[in-house]
ZALO-813333 format. One record per residue: x negated, y, z negated of N, C-alpha, C in turn. Coordinates in steps of 0.1 Angstrom, whole numbers, plus 5000, padded with zeros to 4 digits. Layout:
N
XYZXYZXYZ
...
END
This chain:
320
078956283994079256324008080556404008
080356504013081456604014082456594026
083856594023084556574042085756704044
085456784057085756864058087756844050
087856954056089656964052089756914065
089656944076090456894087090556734089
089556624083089456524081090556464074
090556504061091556464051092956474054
093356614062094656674065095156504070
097056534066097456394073097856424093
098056504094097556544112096456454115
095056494111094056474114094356294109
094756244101095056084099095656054111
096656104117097356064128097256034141
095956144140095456174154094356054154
093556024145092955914145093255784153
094855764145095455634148096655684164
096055754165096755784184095555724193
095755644204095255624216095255714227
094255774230094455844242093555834253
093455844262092155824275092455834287
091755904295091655894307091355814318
092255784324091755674338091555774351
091055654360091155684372092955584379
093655614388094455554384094855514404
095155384406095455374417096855254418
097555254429098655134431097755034433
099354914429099254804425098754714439
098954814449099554724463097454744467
096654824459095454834463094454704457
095154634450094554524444095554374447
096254374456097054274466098154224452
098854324447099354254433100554344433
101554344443102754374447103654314440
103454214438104754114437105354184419
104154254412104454344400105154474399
105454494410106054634416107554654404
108254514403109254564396108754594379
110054694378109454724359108854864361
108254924352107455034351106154964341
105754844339104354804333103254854342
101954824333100954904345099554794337
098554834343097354724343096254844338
095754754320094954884320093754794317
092354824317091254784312090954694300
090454624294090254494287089954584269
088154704274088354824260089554854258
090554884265091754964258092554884250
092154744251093054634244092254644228
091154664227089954654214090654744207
090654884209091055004202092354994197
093254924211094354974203094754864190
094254724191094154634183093254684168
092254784171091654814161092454924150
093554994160094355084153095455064147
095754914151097354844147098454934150
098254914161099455034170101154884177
101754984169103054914169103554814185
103854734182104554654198105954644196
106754664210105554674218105154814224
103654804229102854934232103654964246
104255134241104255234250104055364249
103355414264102455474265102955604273
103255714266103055854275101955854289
102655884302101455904310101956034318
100656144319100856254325099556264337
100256344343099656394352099056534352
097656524348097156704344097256794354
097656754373097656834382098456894382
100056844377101056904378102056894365
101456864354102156844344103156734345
103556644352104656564354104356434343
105356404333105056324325106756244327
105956094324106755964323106055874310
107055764307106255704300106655534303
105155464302105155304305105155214295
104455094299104254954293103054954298
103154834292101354764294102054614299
101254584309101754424312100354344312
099354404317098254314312097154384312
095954364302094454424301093254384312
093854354328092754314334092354384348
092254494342091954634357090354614347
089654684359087954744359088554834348
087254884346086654974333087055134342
087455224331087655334337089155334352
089955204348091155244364092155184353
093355204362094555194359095255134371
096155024369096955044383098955034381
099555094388100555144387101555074397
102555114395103255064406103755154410
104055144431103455274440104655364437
106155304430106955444431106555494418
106155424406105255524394104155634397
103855604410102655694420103155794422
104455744433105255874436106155984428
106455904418107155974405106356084400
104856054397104256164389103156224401
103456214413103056324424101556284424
101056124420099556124423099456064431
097756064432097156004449096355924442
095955844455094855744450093455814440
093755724432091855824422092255924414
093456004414093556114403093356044389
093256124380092656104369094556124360
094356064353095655994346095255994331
096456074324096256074305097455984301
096855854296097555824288097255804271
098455804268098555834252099755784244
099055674237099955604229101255664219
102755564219103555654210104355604214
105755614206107055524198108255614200
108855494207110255574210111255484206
112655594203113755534195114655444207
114755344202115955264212117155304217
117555324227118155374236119755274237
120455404231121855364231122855404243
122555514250123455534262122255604273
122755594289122055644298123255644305
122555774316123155774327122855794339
122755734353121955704361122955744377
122255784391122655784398121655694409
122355634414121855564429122255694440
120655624450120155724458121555694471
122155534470123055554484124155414477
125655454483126655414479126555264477
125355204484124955074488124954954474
124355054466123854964452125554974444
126455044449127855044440128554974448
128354904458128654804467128054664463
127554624459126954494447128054464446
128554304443129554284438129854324419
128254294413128554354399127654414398
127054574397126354674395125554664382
127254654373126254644360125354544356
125754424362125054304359123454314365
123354374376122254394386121154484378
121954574376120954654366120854634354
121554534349120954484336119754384337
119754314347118554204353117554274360
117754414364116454464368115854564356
116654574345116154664331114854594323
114954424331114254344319112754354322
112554434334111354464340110654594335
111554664326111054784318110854834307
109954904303109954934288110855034284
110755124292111355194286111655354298
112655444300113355504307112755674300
113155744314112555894310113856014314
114256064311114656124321113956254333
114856234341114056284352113356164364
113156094359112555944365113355984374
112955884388113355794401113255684399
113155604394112855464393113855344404
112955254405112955164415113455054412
114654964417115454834412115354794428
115054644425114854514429116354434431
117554394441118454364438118554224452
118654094450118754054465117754124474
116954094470115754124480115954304485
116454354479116854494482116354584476
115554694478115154804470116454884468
116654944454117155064453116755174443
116955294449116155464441117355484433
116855514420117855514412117355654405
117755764399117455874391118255874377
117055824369117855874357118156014351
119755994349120256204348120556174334
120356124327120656104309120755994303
119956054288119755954279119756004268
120055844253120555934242119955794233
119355844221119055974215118556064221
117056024227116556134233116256134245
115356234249115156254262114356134270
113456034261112955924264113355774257
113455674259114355564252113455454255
113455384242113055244248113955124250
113655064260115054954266114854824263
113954794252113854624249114454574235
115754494237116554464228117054534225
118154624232118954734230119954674237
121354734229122454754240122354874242
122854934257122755044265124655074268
124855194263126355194274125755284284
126355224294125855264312127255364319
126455454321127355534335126655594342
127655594355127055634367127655734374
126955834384127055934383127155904401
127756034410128256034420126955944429
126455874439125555834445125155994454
124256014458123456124466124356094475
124156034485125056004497126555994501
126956054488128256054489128956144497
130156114504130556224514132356204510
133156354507134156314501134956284517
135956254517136356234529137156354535
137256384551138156514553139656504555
140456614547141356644544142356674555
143256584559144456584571145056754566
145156834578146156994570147756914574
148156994568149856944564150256944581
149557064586150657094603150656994613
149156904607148456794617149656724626
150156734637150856604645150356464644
151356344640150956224640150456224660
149456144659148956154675149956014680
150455924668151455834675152455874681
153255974671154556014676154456134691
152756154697152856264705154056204721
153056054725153756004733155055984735
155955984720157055944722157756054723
157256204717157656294715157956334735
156956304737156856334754157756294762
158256124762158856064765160256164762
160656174751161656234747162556404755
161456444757161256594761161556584777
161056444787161056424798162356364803
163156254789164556294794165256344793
165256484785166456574780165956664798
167256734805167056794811167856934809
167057034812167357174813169057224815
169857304808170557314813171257424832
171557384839171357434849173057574847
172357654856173657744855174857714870
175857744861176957674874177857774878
178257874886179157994891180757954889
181057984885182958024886183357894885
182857884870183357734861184757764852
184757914851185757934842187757874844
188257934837189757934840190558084845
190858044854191758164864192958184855
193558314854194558314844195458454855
196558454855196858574863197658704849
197458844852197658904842199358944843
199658904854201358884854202358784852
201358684848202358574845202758464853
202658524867202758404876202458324881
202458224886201858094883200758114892
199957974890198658024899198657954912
198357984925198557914937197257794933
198157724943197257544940195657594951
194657524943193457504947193257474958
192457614965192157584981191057474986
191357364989189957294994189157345007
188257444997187157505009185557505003
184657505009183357475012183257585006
183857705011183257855014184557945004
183858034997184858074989184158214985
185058324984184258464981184858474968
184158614961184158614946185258664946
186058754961187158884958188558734960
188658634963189558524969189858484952
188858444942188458384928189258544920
189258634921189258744913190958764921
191258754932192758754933193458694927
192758554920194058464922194158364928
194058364939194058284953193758154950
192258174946191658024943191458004930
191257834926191257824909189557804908
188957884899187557844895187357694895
188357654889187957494886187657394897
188257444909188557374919187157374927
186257414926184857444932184157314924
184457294908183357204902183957074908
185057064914185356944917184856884928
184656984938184056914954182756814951
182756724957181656614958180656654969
179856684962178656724969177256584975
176756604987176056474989174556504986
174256624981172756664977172956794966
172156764960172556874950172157054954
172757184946172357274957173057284972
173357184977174057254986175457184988
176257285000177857235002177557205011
179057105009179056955017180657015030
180657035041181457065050182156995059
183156975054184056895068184356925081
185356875091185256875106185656995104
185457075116186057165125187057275119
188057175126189757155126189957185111
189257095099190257105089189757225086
188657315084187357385079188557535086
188957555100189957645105191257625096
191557515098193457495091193757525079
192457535068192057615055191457705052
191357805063191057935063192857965065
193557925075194257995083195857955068
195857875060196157865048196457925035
194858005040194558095031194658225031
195158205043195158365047197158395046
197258265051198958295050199058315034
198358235021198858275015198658375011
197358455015197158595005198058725013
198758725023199958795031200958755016
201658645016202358645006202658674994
201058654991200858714977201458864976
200558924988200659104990202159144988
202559044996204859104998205059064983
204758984977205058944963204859094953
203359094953202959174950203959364951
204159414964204259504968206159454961
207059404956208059384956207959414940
206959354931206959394918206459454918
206259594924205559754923206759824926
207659784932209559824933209759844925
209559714915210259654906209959724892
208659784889208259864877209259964870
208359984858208960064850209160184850
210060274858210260394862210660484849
210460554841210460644831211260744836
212660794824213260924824214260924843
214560794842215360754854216960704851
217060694836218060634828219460734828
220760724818221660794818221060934804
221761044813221861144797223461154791
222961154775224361114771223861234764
224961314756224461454746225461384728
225161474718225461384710227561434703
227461564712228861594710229761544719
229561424726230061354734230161414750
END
């Protein structure tokens, strides 16, 4: 008996001892068998247990599973041989992972992966980094797996708590298996993360506005004050004493007469305006004022005598 080449080739030996087959494939939660949700194992038919025992296919068995509608490939476990002939059942986020529906047709195919020395994973919300020990949590929900893909979403069990987890890396390779391995673990930003916003440098503390106000409300404006200055006379002589009057003109201030200063001193009983005495005294300080600006004038008019008359001197010659 003659056997072709393709028989003999060691390809063709390999392909022999590979498992492959098609299911029909539906969730777990369609056969009231939820409580298996955690892990990525899946429930295949009782034949599939004969063959692969007939092939001596290494344990433990994991299993490439694709999706021929959309090419999306992951890979499982086996947790037990007791689905119907021709089904498979899954667990519903392994559903959602490879984009099937109830009844699509499912390839799985037996095969060995290297033990998995590092990964790296991101949680779907800040919540699962809120655990008091993360890594412990996900070490206790790893024991539910065979083995990790990348690309996965996979689903952890914490305190009664679901969490969506995406695996973004793994090493050696792109697929790992996670039973009796140490893993070093990192974690990668949560999806939901939101950095917080940035105070700008010019921001006012909103504490200090109140007090700033406060502050502003007792400083008062400076007001302007008229003929505050010092009277000075350009002759030397002394200055007549400060007239106490209400009423005072700017040409009385510019004579002389009266002292600037003498105005900031009157006590006023409202602010803005002048405060006026009786009658009698209000006349007797006009009529005061008037005697002294007459005297001033004779003063005056006596040192204009008195000036420096030029070329009014002796002529002397120099031959005597």
């Amino acid at each position: 008996m003659q056997t072709s080449e393709e028989e003999t080739s060691p390809v063709a030996h390999n392909r022999s001892r590979c498992f492959e087959q098609e299911y029909h494939c539906f969730p777990l939660s369609h056969i009231n068998k939820t409580h298996l949700e955690d892990g990525n194992k899946i429930l295949m038919p009782a034949s599939a247990l004969h063959r692969l025992m007939s092939m001596n296919i290494e344990y433990p068995m994991v299993f490439e599973i694709r999706n021929p509608y959309s090419d999306r490939v992951s890979h499982c476990g086996v947790l037990e041989f007791s689905a119907e002939e021709g089904y498979v059942f899954l667990p519903d986020w392994m559903m959602k992972n490879l984009q099937l529906q109830d009844g699509n047709l499912v390839t799985l195919r037996s095969t060995t992966l290297p033990k998995g020395t590092f990964m790296k994973i991101r949680p779907h919300t800040m919540k699962f980094l809120a655990i008091s020990d993360p890594k412990s949590a996900l070490e206790a929900a790893l024991r539910d797996f065979s083995c990790l893909t990348i690309g996965d979403t996979i689903m952890l069990t914490h305190d009664k708590k679901k969490y969506d987890i995406d695996i973004v890396e793994t090493k050696p390779l792109g697929a790992i298996s996670v039973i009796e391995t140490d893993l070093e673990v990192d974690f990668a930003t949560p999806l939901d993360y939101k950095e917080p916003a940035k105070k700008p440098k010019s921001m006012v503390n909103p504490k200090r506005e109140p007090e700033k106000a406060a502050e502003d409300m007792g400083k008062e404006e400076p007001k302007f004050r008229p003929f505050t200055g010092v009277v000075r006379r350009l002759d030397g002589q002394p200055l007549i004493a400060p007239v106490e009057s209400d009423s005072v003109s700017t040409s009385m201030v510019k004579d002389g007469l009266v002292a600037a200063d003498s105005i900031t001193s009157r006590k006023r009983k409202y602010p803005g305006k002048l405060v006026f005495g009786p009658k009698d005294a209000s006349q007797s300080q006009e009529k005061s004022a008037r005697v002294s600006k007459e005297d001033h004038e004779e003063r005056t008019s006596k040192n204009d005598k008195q000036k420096f008359q030029p070329f009014t001197g002796m002529k002397h010659t120099l031959a005597g």
